[in-house]
Structures are given as C-alpha cells and as structure tokens.
PyMOL Python script that loads the backbone (N, CA, C, O; Angstrom):
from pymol import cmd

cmd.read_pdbstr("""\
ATOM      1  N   UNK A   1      34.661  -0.718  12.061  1.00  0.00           N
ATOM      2  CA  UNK A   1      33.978   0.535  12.308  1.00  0.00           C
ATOM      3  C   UNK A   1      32.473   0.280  12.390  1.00  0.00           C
ATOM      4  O   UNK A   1      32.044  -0.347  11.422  1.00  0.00           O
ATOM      5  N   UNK A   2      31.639   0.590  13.242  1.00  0.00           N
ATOM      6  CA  UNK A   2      30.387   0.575  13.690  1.00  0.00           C
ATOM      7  C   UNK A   2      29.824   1.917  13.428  1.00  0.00           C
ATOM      8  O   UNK A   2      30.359   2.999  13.670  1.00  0.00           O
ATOM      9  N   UNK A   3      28.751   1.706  12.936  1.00  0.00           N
ATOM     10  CA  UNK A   3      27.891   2.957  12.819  1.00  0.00           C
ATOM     11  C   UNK A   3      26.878   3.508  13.737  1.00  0.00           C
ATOM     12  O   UNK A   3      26.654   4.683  14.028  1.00  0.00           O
ATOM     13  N   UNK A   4      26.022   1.868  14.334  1.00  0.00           N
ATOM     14  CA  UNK A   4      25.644   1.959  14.897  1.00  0.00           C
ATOM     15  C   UNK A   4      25.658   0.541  15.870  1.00  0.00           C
ATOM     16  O   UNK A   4      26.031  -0.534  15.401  1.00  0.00           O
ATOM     17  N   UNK A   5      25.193   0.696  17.311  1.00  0.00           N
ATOM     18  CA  UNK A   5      24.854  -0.563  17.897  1.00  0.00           C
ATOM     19  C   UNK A   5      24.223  -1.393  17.634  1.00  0.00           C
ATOM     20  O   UNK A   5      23.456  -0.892  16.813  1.00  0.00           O
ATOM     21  N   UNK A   6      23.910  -2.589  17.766  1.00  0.00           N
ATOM     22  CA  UNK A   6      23.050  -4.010  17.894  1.00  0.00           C
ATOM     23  C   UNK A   6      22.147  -3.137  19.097  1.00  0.00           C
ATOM     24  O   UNK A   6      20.966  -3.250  18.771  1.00  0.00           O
ATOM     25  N   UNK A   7      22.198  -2.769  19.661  1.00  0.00           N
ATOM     26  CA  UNK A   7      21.020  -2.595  20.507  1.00  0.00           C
ATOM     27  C   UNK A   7      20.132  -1.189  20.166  1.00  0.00           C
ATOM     28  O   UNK A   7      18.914  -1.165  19.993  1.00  0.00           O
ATOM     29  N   UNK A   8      20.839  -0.291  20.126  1.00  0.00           N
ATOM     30  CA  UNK A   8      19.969   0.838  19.148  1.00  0.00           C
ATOM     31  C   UNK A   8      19.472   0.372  18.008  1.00  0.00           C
ATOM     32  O   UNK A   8      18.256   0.290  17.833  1.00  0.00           O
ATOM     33  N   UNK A   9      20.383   0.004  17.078  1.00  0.00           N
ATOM     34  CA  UNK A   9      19.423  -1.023  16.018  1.00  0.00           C
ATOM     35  C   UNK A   9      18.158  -1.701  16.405  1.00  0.00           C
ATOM     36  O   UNK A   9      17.198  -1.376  15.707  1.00  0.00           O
ATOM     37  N   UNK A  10      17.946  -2.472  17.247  1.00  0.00           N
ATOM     38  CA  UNK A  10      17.415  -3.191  17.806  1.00  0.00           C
ATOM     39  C   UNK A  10      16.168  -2.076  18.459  1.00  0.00           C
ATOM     40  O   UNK A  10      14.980  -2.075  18.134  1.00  0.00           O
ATOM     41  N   UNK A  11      16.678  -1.381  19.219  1.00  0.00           N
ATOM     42  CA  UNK A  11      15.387  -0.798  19.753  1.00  0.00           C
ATOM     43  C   UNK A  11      14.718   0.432  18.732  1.00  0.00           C
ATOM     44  O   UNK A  11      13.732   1.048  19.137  1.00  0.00           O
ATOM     45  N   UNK A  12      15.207   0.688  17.635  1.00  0.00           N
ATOM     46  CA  UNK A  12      15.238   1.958  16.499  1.00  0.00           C
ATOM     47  C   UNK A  12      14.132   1.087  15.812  1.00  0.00           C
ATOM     48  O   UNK A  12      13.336   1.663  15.070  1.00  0.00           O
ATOM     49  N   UNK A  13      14.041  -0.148  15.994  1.00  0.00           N
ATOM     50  CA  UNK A  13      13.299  -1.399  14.533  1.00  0.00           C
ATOM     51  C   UNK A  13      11.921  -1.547  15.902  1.00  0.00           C
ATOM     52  O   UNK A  13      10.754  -1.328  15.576  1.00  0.00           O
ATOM     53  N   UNK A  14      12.305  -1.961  17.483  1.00  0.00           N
ATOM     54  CA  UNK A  14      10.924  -2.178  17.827  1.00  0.00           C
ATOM     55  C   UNK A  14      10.308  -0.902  18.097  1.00  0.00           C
ATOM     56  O   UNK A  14       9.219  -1.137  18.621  1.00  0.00           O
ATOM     57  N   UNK A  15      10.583   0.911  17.932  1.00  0.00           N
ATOM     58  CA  UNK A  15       9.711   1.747  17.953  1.00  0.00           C
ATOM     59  C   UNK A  15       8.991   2.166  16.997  1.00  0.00           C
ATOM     60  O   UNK A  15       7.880   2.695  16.985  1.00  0.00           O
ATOM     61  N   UNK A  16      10.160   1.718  15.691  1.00  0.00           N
ATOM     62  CA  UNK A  16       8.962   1.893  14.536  1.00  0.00           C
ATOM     63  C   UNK A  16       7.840   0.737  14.459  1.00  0.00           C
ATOM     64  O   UNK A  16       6.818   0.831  13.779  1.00  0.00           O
ATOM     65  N   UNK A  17       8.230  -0.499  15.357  1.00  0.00           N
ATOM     66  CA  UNK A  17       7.335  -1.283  14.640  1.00  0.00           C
ATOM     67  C   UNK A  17       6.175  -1.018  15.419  1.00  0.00           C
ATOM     68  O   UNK A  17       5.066  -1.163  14.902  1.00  0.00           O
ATOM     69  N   UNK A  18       6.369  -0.425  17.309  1.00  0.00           N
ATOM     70  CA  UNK A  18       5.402  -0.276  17.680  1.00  0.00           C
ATOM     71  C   UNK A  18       4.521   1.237  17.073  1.00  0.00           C
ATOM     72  O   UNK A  18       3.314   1.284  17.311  1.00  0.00           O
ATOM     73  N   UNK A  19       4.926   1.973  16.597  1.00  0.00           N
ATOM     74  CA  UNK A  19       4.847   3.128  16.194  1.00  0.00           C
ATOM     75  C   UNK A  19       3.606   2.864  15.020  1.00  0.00           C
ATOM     76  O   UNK A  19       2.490   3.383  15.055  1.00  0.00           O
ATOM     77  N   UNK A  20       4.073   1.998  14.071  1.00  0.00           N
ATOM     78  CA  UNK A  20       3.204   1.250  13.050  1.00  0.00           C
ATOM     79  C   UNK A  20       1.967   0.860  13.328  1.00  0.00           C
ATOM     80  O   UNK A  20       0.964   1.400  12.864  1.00  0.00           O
ATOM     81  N   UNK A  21       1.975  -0.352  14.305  1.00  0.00           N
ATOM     82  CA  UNK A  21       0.823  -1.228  15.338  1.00  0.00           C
ATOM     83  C   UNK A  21      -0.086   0.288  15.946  1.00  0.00           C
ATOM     84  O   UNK A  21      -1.228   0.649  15.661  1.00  0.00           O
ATOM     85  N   UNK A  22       0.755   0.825  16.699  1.00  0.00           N
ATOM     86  CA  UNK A  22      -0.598   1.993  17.331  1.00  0.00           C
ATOM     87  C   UNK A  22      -1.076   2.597  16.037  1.00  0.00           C
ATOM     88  O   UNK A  22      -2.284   2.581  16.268  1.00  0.00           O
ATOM     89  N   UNK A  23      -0.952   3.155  14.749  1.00  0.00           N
ATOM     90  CA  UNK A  23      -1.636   3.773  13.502  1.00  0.00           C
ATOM     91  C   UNK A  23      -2.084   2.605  13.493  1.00  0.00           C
ATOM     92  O   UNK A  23      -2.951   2.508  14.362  1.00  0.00           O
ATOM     93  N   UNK A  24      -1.929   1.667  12.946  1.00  0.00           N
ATOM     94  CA  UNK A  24      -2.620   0.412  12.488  1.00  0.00           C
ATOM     95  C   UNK A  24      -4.330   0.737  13.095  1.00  0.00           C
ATOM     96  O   UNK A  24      -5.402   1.081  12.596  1.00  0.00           O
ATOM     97  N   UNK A  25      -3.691   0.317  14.740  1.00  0.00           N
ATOM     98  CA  UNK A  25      -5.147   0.157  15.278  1.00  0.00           C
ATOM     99  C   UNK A  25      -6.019   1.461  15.683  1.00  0.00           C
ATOM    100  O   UNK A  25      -7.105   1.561  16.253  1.00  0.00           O
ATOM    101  N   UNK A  26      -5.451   2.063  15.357  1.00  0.00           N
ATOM    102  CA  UNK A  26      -5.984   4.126  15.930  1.00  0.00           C
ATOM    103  C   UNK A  26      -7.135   3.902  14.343  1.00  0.00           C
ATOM    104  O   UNK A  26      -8.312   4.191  14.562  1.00  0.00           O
ATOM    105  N   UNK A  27      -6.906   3.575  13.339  1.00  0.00           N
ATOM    106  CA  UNK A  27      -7.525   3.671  12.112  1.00  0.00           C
ATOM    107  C   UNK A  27      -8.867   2.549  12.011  1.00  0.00           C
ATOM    108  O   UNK A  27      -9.899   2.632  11.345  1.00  0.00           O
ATOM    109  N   UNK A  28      -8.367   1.429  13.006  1.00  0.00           N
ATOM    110  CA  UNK A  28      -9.445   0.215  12.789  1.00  0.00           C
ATOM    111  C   UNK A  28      -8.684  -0.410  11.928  1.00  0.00           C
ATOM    112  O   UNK A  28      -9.428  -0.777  11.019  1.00  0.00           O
ATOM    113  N   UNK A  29      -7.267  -0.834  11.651  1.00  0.00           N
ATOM    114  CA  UNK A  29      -7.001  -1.766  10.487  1.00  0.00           C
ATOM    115  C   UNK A  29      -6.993  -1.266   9.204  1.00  0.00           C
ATOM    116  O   UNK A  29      -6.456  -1.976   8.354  1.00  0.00           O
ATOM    117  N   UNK A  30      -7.462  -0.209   8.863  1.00  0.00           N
ATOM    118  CA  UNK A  30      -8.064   0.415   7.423  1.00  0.00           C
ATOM    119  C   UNK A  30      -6.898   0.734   6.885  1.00  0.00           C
ATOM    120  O   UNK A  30      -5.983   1.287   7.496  1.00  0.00           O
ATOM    121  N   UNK A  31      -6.880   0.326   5.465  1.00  0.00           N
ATOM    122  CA  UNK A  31      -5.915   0.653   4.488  1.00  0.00           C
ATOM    123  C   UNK A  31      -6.190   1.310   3.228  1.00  0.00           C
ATOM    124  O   UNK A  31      -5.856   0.810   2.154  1.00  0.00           O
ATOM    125  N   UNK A  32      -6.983   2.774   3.364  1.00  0.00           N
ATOM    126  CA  UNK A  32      -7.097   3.189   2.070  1.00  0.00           C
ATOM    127  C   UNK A  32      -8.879   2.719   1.674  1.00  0.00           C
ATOM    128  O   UNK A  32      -9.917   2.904   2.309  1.00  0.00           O
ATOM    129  N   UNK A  33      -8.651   2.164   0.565  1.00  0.00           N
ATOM    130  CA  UNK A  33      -9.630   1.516  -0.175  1.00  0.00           C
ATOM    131  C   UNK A  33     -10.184   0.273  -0.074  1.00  0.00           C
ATOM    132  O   UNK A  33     -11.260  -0.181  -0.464  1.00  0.00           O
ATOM    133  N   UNK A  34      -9.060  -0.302   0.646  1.00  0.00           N
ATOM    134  CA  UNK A  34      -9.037  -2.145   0.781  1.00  0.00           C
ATOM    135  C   UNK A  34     -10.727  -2.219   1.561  1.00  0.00           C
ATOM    136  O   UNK A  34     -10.938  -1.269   2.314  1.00  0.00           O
ATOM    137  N   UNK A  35     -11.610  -3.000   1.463  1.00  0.00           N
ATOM    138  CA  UNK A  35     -12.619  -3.410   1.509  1.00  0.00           C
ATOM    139  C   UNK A  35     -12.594  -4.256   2.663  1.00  0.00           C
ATOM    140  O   UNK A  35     -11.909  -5.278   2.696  1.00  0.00           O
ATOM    141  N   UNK A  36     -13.481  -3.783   3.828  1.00  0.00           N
ATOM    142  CA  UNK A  36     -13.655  -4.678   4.658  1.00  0.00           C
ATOM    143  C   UNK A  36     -14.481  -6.069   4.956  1.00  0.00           C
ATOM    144  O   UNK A  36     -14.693  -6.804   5.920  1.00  0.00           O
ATOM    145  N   UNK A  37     -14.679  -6.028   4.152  1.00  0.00           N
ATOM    146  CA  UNK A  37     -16.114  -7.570   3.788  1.00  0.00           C
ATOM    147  C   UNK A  37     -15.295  -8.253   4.095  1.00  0.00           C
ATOM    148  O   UNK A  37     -14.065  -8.273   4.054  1.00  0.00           O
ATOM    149  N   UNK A  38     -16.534  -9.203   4.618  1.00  0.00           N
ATOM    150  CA  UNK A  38     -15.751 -10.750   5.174  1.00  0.00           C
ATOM    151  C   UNK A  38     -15.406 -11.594   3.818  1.00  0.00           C
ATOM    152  O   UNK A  38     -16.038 -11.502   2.765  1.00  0.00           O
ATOM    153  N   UNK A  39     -14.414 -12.334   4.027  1.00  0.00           N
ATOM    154  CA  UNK A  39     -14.541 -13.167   2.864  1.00  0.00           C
ATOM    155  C   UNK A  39     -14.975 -14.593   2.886  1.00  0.00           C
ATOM    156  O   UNK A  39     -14.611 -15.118   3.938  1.00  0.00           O
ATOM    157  N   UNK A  40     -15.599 -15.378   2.130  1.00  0.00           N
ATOM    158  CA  UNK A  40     -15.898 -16.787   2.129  1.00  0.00           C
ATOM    159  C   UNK A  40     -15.561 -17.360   1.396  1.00  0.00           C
ATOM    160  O   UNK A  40     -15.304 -17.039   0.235  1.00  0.00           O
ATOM    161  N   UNK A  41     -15.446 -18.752   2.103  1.00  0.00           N
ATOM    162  CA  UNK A  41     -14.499 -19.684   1.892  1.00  0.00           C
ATOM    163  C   UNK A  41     -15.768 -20.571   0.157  1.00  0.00           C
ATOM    164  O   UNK A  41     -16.747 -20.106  -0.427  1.00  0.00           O
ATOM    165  N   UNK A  42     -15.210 -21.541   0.027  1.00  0.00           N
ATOM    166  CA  UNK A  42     -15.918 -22.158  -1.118  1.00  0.00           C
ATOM    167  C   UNK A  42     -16.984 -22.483  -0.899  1.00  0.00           C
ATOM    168  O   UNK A  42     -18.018 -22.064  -1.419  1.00  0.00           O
ATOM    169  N   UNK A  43     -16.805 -23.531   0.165  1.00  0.00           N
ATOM    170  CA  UNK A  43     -18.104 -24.225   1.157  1.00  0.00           C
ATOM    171  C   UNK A  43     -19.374 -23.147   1.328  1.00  0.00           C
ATOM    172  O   UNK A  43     -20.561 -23.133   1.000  1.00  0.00           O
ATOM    173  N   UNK A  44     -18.521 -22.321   1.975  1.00  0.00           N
ATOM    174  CA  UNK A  44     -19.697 -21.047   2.283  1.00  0.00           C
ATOM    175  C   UNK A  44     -20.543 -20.504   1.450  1.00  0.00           C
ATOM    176  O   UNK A  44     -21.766 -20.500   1.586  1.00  0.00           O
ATOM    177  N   UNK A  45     -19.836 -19.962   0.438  1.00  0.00           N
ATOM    178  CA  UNK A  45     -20.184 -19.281  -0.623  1.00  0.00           C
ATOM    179  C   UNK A  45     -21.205 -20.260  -1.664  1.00  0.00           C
ATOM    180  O   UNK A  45     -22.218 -19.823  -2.211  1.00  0.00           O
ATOM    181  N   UNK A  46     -20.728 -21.568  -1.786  1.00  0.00           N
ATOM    182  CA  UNK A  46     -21.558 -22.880  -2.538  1.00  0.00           C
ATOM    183  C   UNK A  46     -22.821 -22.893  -1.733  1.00  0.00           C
ATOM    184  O   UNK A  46     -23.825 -22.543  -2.355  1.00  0.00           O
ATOM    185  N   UNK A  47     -22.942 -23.152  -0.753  1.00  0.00           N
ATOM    186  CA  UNK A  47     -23.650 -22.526   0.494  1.00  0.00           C
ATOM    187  C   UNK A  47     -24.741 -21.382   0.574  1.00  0.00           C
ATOM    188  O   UNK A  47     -25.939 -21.611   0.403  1.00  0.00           O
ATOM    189  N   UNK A  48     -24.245 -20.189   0.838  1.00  0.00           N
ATOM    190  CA  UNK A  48     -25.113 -19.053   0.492  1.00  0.00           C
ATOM    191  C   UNK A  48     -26.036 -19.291  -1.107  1.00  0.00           C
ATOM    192  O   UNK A  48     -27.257 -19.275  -1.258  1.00  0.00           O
ATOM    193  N   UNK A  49     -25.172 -19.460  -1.943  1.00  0.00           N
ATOM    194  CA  UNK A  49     -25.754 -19.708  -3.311  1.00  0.00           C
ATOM    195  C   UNK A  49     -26.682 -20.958  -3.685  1.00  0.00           C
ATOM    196  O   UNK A  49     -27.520 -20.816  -4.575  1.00  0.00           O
ATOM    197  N   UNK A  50     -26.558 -22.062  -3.085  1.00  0.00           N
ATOM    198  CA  UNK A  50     -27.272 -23.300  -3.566  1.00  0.00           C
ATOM    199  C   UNK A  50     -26.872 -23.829  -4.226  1.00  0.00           C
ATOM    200  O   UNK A  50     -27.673 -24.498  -4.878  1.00  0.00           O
ATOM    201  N   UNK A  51     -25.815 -23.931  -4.491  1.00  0.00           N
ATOM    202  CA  UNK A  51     -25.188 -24.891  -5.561  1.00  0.00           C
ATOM    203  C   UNK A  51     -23.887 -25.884  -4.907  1.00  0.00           C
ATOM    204  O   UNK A  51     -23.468 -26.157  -3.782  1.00  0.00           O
ATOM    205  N   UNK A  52     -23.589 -26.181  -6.112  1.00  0.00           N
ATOM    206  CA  UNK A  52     -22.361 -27.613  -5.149  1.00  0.00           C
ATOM    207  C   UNK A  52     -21.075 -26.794  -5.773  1.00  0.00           C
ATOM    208  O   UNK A  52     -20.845 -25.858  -6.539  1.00  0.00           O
ATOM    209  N   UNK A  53     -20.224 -27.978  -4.755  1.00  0.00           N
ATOM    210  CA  UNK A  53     -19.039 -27.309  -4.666  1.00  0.00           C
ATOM    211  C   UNK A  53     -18.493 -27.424  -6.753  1.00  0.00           C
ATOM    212  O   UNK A  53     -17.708 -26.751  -7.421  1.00  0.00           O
ATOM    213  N   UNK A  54     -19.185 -28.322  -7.019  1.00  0.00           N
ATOM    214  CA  UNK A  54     -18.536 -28.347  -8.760  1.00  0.00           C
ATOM    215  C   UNK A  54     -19.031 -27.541  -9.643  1.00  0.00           C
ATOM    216  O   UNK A  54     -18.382 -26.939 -10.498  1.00  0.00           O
ATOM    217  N   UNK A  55     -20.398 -27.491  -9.441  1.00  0.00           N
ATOM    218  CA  UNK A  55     -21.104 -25.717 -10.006  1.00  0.00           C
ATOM    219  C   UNK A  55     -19.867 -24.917  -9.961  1.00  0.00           C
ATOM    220  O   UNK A  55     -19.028 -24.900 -10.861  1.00  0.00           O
ATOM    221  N   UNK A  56     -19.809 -24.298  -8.930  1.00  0.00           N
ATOM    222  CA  UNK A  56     -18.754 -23.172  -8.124  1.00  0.00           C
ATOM    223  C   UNK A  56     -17.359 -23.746  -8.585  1.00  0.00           C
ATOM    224  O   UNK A  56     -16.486 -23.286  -7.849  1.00  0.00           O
ATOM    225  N   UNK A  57     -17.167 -24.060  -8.943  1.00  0.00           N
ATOM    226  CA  UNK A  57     -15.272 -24.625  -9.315  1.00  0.00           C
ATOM    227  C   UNK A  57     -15.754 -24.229 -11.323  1.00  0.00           C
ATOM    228  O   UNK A  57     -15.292 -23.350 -12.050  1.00  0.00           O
ATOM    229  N   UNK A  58     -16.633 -25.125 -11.581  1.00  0.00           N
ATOM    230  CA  UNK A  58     -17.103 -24.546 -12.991  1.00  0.00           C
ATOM    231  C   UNK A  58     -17.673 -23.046 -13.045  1.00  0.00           C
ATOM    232  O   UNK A  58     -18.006 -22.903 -14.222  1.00  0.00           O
ATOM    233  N   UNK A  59     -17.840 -22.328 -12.627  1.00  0.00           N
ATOM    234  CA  UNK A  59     -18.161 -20.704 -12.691  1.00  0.00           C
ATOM    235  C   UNK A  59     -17.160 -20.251 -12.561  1.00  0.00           C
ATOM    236  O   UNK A  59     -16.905 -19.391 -13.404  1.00  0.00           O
ATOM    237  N   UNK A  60     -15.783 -20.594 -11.247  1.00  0.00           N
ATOM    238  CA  UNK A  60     -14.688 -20.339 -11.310  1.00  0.00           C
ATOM    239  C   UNK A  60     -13.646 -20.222 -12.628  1.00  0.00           C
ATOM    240  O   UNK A  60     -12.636 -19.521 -12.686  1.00  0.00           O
ATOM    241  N   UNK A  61     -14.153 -21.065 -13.612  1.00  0.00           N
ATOM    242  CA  UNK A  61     -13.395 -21.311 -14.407  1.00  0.00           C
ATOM    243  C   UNK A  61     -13.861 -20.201 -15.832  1.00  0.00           C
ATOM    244  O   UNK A  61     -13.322 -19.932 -16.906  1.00  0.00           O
ATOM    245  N   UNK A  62     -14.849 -19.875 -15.300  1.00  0.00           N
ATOM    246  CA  UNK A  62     -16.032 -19.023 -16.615  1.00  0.00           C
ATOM    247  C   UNK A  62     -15.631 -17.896 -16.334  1.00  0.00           C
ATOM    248  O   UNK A  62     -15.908 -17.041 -17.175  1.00  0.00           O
ATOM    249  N   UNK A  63     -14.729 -17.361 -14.909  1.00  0.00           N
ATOM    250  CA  UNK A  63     -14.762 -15.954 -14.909  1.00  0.00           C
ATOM    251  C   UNK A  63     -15.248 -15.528 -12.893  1.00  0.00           C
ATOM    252  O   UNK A  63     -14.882 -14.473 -12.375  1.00  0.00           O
ATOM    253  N   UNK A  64     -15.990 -16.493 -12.201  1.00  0.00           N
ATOM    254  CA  UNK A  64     -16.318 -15.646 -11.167  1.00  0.00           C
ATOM    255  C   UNK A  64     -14.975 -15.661 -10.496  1.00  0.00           C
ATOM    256  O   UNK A  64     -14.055 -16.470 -10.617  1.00  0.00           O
ATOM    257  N   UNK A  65     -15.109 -14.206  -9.504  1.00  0.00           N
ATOM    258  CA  UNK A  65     -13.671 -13.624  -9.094  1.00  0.00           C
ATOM    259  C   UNK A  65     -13.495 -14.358  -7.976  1.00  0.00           C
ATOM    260  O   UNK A  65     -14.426 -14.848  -7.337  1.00  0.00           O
ATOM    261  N   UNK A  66     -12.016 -14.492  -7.627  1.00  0.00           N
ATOM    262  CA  UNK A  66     -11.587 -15.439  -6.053  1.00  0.00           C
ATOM    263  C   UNK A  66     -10.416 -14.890  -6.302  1.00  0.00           C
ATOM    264  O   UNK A  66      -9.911 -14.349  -7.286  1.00  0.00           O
ATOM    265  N   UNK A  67      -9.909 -15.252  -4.678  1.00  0.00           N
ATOM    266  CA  UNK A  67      -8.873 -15.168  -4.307  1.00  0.00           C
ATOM    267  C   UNK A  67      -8.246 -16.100  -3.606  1.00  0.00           C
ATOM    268  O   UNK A  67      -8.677 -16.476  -2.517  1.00  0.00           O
ATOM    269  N   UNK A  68      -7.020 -16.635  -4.224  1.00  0.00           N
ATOM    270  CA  UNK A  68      -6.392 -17.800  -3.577  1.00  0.00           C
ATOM    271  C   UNK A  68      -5.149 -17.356  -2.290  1.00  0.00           C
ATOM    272  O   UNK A  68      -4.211 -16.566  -2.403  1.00  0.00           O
ATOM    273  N   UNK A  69      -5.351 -17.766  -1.695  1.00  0.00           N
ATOM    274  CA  UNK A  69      -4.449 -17.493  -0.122  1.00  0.00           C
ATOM    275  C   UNK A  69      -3.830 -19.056   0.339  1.00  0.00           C
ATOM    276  O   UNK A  69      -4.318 -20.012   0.942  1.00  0.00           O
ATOM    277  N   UNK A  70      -2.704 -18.814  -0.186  1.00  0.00           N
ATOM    278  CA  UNK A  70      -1.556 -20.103  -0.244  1.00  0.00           C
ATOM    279  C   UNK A  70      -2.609 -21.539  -1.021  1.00  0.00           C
ATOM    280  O   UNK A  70      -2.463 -21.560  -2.243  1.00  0.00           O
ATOM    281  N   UNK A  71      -3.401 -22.448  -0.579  1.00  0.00           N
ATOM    282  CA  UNK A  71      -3.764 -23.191  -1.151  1.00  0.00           C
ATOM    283  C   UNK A  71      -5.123 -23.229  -1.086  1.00  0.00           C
ATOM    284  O   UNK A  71      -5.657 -24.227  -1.567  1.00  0.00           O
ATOM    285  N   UNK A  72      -6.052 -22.092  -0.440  1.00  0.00           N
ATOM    286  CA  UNK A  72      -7.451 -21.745  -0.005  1.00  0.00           C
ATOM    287  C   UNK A  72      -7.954 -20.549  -0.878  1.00  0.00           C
ATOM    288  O   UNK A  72      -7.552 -19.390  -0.980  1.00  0.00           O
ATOM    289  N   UNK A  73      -8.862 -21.159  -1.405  1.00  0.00           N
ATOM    290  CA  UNK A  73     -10.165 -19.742  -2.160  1.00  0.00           C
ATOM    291  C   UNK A  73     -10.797 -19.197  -1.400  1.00  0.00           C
ATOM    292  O   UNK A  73     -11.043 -19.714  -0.310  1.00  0.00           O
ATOM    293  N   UNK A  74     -11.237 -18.025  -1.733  1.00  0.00           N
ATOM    294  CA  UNK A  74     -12.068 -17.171  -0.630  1.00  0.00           C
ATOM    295  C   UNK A  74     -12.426 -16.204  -1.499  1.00  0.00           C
ATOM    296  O   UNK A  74     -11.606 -15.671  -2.247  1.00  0.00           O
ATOM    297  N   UNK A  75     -13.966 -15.830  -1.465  1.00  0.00           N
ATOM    298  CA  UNK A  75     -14.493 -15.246  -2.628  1.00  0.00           C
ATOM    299  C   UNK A  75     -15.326 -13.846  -1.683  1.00  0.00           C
ATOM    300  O   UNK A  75     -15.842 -13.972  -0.573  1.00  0.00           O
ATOM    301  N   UNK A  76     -15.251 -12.509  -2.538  1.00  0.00           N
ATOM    302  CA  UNK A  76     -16.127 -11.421  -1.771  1.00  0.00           C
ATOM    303  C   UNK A  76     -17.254 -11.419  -2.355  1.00  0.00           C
ATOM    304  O   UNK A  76     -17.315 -11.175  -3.560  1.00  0.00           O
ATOM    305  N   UNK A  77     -18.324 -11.680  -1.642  1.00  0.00           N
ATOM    306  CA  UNK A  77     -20.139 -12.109  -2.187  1.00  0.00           C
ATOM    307  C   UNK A  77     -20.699 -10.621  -2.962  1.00  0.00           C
ATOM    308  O   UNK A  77     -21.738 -10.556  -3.619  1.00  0.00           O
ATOM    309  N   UNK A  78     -19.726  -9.439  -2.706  1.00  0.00           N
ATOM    310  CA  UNK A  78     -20.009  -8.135  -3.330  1.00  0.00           C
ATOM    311  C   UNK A  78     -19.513  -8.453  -4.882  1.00  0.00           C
ATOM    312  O   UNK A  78     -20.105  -8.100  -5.902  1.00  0.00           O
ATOM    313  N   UNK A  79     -18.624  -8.997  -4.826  1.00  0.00           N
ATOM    314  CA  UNK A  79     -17.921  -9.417  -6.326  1.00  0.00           C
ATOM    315  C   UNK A  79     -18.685 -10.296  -6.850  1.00  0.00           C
ATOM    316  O   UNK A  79     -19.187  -9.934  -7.914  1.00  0.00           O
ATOM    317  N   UNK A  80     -19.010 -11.518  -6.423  1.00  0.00           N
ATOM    318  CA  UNK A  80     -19.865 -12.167  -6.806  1.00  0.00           C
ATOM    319  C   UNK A  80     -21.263 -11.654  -7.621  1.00  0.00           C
ATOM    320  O   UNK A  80     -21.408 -11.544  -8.839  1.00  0.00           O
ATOM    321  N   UNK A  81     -22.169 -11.397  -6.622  1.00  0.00           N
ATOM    322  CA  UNK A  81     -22.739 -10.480  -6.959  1.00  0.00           C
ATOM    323  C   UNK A  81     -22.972  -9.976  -8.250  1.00  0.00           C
ATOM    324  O   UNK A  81     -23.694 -10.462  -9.120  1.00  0.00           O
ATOM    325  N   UNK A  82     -21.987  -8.497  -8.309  1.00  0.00           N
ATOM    326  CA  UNK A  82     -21.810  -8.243  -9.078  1.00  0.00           C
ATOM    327  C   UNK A  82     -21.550  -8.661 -10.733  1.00  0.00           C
ATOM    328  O   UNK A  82     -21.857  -8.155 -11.812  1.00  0.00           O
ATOM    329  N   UNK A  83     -20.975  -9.598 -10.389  1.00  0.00           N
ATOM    330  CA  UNK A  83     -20.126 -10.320 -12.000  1.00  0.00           C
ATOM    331  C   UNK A  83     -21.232 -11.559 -12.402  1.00  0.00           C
ATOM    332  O   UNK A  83     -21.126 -12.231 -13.428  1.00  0.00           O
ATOM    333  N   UNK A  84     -22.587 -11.767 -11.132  1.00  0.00           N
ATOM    334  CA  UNK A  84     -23.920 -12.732 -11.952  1.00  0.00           C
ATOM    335  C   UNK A  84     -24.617 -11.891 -12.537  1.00  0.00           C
ATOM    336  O   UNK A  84     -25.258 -12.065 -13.573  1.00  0.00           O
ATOM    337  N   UNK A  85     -24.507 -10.714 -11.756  1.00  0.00           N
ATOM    338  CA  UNK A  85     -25.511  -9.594 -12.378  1.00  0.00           C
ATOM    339  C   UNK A  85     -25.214  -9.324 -13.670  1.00  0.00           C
ATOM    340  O   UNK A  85     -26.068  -9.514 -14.536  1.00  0.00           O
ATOM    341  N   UNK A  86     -24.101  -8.896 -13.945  1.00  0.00           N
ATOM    342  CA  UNK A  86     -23.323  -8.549 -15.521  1.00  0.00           C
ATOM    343  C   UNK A  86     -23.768  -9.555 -16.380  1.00  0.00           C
ATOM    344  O   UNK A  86     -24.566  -9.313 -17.285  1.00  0.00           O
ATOM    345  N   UNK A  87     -23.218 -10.896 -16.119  1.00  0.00           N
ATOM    346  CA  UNK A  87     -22.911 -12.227 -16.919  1.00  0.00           C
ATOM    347  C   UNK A  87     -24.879 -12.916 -17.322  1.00  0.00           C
ATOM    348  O   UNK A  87     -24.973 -13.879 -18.083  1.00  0.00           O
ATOM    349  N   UNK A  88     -26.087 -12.338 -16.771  1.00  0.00           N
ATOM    350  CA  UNK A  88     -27.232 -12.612 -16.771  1.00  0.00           C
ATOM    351  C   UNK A  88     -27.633 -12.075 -18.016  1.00  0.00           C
ATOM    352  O   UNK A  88     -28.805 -12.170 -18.381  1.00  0.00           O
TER     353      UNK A  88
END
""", "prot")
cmd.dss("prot")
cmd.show_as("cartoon", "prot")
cmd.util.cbc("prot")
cmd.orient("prot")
C-alpha cells in the first residue's frame, strides 16, 4: 500500500526546499539575531592585534571567545573586543 508516490514525494521535498531558498534570500540570509560580522581566522585576528599566533592560542586558553568549525578557529573581533575590555 502506497500513500504516496516517489515522484510527488520527490517534487513535495524540491518545493519546499525551493520555497525555503527564496525566504532565505528575500531576507538577505538573516536569521533572527545571528550576527553578521565577518569572522577571522587565527592568522587574521593575531594579525589585526599584533601578536603571534602563541600569544593568541594562550589568551585562548584564559577565556578569549572562538569558534571552532570542524578543525578551524574563527574568532568575532566584536567579541574580542569586548572580553579585553572586561578582562583590563
């Protein structure tokens, strides 16, 4: 007994997905609250700041905020920021 087709299935999954994609991009990507800042990588961020990459791995460890994305850090310079300002 079938409920429904493989192909209505099929085309029921690509209108929502296109359905999704057009809100997606009608909004600019925007999700709420999520923060659009670029993020930087270690290099960068060691970089902007003046310091070396072992400074920055030791602050990492004291508390400054990151985010790891599979095996890559990437830090928001607003967070940053913020958490030298506090920690001063």
């Amino acid at each position: 007994m079938e409920i429904i087709s493989n192909e209505a299935l099929s085309r029921c999954i690509r209108d929502a997905v296109r359905a999704e994609l057009q809100e997606h991009f009608k909004t600019g990507g925007s999700t709420g609250n999520v923060s659009r800042e670029r993020l930087l990588s270690k290099q960068e961020l060691a970089a902007e700041l003046g310091v070396s990459l072992v400074t920055l791995t030791e602050w990492m460890k004291k508390g400054l905020p990151f985010f790891r994305l599979h095996k890559r850090v990437y830090f928001r310079m607003s967070e940053v920021l913020e958490t030298m300002q506090q920690k001063i």
